[in-house]
C-alpha positions as CSV (number, residue, x, y, z in Angstrom):
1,X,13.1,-15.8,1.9
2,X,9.2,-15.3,2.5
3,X,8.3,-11.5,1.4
4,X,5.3,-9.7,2.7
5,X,4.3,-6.1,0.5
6,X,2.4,-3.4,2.0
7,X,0.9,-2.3,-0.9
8,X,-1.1,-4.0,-3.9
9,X,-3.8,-2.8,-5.8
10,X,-5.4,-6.1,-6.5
11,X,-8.7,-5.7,-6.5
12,X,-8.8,-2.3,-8.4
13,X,-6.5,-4.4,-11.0
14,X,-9.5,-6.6,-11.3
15,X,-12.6,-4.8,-11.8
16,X,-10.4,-3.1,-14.3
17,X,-10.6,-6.6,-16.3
18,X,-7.7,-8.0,-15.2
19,X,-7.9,-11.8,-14.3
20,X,-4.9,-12.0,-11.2
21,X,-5.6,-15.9,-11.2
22,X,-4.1,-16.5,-14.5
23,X,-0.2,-17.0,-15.3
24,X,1.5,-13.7,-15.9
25,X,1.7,-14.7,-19.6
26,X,-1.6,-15.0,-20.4
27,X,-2.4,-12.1,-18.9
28,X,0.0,-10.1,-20.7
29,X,-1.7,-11.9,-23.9
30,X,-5.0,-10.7,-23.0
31,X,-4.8,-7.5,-20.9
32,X,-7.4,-5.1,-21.5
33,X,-4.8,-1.9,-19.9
34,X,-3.7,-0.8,-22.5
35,X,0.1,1.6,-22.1
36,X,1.1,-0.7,-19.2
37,X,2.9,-4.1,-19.2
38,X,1.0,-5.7,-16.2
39,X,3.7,-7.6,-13.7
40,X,1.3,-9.0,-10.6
41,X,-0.6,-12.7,-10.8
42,X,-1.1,-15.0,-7.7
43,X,1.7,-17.1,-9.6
44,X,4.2,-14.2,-9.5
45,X,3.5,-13.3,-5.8
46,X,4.1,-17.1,-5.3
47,X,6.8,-17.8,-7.1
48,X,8.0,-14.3,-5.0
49,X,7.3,-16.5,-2.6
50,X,5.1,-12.9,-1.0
51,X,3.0,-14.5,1.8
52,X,0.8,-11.9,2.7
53,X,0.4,-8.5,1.7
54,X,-2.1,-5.0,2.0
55,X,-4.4,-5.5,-0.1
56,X,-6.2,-2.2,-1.5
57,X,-9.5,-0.8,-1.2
58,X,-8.9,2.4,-3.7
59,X,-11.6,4.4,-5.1
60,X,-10.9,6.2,-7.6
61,X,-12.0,9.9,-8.3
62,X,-13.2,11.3,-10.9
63,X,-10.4,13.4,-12.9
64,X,-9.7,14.3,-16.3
65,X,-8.2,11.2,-17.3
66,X,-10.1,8.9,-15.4
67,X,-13.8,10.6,-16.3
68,X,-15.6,7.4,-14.8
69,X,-14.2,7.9,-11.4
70,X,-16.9,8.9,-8.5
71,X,-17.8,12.3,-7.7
72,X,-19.3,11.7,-4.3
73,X,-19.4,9.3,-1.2
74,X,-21.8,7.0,-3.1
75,X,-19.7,6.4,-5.9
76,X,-16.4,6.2,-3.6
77,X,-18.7,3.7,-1.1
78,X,-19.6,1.7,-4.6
79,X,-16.4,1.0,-5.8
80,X,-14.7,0.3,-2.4
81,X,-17.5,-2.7,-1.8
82,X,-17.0,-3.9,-5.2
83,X,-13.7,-4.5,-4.6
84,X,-14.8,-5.9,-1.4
85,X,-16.9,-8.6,-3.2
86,X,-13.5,-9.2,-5.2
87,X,-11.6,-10.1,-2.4
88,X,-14.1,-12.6,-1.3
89,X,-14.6,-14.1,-4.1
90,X,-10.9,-14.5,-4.4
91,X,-11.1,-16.1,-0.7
92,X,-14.1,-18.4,-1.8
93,X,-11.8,-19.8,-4.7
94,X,-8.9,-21.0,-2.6
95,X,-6.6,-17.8,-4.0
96,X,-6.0,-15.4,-1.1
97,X,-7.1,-15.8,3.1
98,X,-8.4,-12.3,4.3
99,X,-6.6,-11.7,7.5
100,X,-7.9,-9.5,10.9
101,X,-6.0,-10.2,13.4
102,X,-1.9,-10.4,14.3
103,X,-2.5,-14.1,15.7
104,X,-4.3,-14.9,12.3
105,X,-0.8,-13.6,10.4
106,X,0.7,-15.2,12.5
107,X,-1.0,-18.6,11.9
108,X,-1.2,-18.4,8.1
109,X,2.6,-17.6,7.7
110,X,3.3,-21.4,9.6
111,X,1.2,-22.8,6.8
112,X,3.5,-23.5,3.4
113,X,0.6,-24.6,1.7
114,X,-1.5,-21.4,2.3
115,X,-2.4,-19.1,-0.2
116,X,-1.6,-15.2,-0.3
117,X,-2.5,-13.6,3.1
118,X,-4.4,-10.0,2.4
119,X,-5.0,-7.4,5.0
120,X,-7.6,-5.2,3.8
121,X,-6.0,-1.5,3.5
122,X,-8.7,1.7,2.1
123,X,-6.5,3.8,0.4
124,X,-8.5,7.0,0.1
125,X,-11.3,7.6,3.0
126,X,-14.3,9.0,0.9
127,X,-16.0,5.3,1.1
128,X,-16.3,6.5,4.3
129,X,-19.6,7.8,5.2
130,X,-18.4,9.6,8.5
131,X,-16.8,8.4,11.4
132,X,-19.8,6.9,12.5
133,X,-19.7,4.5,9.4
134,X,-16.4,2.9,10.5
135,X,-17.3,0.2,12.4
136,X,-19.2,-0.9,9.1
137,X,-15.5,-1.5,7.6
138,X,-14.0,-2.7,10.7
139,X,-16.6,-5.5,10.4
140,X,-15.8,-5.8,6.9
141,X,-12.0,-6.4,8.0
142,X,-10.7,-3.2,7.1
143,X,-8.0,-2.8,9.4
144,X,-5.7,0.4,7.9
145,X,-7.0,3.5,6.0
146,X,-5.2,6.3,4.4
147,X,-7.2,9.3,4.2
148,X,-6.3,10.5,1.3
149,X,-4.6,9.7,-2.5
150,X,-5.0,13.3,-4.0
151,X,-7.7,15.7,-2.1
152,X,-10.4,14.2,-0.4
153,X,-13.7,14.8,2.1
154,X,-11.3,14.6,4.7
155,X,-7.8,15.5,4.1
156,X,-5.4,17.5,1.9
157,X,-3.2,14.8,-0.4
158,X,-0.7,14.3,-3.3
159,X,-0.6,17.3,-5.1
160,X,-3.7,18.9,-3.4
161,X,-2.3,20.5,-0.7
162,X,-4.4,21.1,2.2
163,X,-5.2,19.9,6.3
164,X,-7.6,17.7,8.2
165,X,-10.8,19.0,7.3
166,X,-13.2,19.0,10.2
167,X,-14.7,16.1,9.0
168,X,-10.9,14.2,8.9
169,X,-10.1,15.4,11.6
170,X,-13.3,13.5,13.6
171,X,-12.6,10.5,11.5
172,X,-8.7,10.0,12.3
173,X,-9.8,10.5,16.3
174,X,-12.5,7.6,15.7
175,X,-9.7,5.8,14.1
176,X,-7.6,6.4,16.7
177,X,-10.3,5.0,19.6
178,X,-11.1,2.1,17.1
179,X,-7.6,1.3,16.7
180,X,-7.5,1.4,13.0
181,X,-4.0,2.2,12.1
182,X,-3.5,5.3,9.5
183,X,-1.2,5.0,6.7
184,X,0.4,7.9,6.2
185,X,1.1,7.5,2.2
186,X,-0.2,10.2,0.3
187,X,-1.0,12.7,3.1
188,X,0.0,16.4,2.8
189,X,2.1,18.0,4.9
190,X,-0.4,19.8,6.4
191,X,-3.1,17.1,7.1
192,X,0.1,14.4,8.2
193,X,1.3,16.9,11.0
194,X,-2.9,17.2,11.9
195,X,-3.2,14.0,11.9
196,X,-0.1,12.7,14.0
197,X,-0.9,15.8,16.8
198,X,-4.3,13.6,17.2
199,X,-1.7,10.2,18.0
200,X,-3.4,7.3,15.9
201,X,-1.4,4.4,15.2
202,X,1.1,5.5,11.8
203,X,2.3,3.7,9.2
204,X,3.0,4.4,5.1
205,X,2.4,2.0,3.2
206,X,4.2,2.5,0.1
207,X,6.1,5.9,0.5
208,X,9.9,7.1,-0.5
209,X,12.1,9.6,0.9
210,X,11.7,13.5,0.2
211,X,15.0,13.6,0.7
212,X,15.8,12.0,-2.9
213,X,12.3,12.8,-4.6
214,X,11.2,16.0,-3.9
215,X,7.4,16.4,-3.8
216,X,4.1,16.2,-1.3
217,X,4.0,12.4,-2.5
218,X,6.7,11.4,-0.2
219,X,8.5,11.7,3.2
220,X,10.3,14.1,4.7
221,X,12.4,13.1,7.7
222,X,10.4,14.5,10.1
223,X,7.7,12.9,9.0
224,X,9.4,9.7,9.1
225,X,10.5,10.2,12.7
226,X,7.1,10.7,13.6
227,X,5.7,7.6,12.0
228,X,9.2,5.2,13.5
229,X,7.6,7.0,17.4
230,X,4.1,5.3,16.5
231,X,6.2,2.3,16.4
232,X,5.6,2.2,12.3
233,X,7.2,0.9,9.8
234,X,7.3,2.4,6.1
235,X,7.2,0.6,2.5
236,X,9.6,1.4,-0.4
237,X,7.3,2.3,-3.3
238,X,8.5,0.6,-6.6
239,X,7.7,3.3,-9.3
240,X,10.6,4.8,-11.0
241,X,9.6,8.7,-10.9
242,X,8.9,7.9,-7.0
243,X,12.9,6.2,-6.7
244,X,15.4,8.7,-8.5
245,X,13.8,12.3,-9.1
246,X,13.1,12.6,-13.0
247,X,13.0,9.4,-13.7
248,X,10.0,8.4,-15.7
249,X,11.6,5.5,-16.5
250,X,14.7,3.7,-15.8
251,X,16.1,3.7,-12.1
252,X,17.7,1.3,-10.8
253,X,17.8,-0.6,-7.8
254,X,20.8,0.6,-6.5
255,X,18.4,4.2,-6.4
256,X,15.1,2.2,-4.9
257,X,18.5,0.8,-1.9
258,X,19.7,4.5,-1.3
259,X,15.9,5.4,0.3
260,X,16.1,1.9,1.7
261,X,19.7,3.4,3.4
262,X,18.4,6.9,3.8
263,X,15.4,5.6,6.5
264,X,18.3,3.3,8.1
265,X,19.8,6.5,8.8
266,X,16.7,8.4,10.4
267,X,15.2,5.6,11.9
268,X,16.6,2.2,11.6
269,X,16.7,-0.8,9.5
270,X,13.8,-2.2,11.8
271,X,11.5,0.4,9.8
272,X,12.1,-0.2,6.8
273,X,9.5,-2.7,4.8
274,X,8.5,-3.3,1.3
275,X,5.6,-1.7,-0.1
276,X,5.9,-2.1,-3.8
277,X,2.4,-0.9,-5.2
278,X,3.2,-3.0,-8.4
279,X,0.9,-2.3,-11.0
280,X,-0.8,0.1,-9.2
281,X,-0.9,2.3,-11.8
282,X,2.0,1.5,-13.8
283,X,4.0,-2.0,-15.0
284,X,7.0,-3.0,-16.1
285,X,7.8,-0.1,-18.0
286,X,7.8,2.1,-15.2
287,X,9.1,-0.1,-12.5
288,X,13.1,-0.6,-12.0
289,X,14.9,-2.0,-14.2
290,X,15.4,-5.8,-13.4
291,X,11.8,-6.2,-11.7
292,X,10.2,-6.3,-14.9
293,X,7.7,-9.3,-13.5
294,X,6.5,-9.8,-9.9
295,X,8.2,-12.7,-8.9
296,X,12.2,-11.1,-9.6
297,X,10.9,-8.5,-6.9
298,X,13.2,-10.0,-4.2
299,X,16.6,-9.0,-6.4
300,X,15.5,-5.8,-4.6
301,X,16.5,-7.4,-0.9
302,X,19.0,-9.4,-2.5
303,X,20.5,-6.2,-3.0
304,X,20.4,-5.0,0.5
305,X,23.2,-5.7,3.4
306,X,22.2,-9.6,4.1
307,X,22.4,-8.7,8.1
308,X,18.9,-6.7,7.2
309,X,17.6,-8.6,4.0
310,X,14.7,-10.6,6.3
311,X,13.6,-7.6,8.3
312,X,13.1,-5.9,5.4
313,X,11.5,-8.7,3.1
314,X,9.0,-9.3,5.8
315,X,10.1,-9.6,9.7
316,X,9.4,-5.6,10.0
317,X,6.1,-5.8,8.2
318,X,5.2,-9.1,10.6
319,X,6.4,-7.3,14.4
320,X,3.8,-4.9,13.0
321,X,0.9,-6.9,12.1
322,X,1.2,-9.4,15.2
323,X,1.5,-6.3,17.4
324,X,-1.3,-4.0,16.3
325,X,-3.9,-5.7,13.9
């Protein structure tokens, strides 16, 4: 069964010295993160047999544990085109296809031989100059952003809560006119219910139900509703504090299938994707227990009612992409 994740950090894995082309094994042999037992190669999302996937742009912020993170738009900007640069390279080498289009996804999946499809995602808008700088990443191939991770120039986000700002709220309307597609994941109330008034395109890339995990971080029913009426479709997030509430460690899939159940409920099996953010910020440790490496990720749909295991692995994700992109 072909798999297709909304959410990988791949780039930002690399520049933080971590070389995706090797085996999983020598990676784990010479990974310079320390605390965190990396799962994600291009041989794991292979042998995953993961087609195509979001692929991050995610600039990090300056914070007290990350004191090397920017503290303005040039130092957001500067890390979202390095990553940029990553991504080519990657393409150059034969290792991943940057998609744009639906009729490109939809090309690439007939191809067995092809290598990981990525559609460029920006997780966190402060790259962004203004709204007047988004055709720049639309040219790019850019084709989702999320306008926040925590706070940012333009919105209120994980623990930071807060609306639109003026500023966000003149960059989601360009979106919308552009037809860039917002992903929803890591919007606060406040700035989700500002944003979905202004009607862009809404998906989340990677976000769990509020329902079972309380928190800012993930969605509330209504919230989903609103994103299943943009004709969205929202990833299951693979981090164990994000899948059974006080879990640091240790949930199960069995917990990560409950939210997959919980969204049935609300809004249907046909929104309901993958969106596992694997190493994005956390490995095996942290992930449930059985995925401790990329490629056992599809236990998860093995898991799931076999009537909905494809749409989930990757036919929601791809009525999506060959509608919108």
């Amino acid at each position: 069964m072909r798999l297709i994740d909304g959410h990988l950090d791949l780039a930002y894995n690399a520049l933080n010295g971590r070389d995706l082309t090797l085996t999983l094994e020598a990676l784990r042999a010479s990974d310079p993160v320390e605390g965190q037992t990396t799962t994600t190669t291009f041989t794991e999302l292979r042998a995953a047999n993961t087609r195509v996937c979001f692929g991050t742009l995610f600039a990090l912020p300056q914070t007290p544990d990350s004191p090397h993170g920017y503290t303005d738009h040039a130092g957001a900007r500067a890390q979202a085109l390095a990553q940029l640069d990553v991504y080519r390279r990657w393409e150059d080498g034969g290792f991943i296809r940057l998609l744009r289009s639906g009729t490109e996804v939809s090309a690439h999946l007939d191809r067995d031989d092809a290598p990981l499809g990525v559609v460029l995602l920006m997780e966190g808008a402060d790259p962004v100059r203004d709204e007047g700088d988004l055709p720049f990443w639309v040219n790019v191939g850019v084709r989702l952003i999320g306008p926040a991770w925590g706070a940012t120039r333009y919105a209120g986000g994980t623990g930071a809560p807060g609306p639109l700002t003026d500023a966000g709220r003149a960059l989601v309307t360009a979106m919308r006119d552009l037809g860039i597609a917002l992903d929803a994941s890591h919007l606060d109330d406040a700035a989700f219910w500002d944003a979905a008034e202004l009607g862009p395109r809404m998906i989340a890339s990677h976000s769990n139900s509020r329902t079972l995990v309380s928190g800012n971080r993930h969605l509330s029913d209504e919230m989903a509703r609103a994103i299943a009426r943009t004709d969205g479709v929202i990833g299951l997030v693979f981090l164990s504090s994000f899948i059974r509430h006080g879990a640091e460690r240790g949930a199960t899939l069995a917990d990560l299938a409950a939210h997959a159940y919980h969204y049935a409920e609300v809004v249907g099996w046909d929104r309901v994707a993958l969106g596992s953010d694997m190493d994005g910020g956390f490995g095996a440790e942290k992930s449930p227990l059985g995925i401790g490496r990329y490629a056992q990720l599809p236990r998860f749909v093995d898991g799931l009612p076999e009537v909905h295991r494809a749409s989930v692995a990757s036919e929601n994700w791809l009525r999506w992409l060959t509608a919108y992109l």
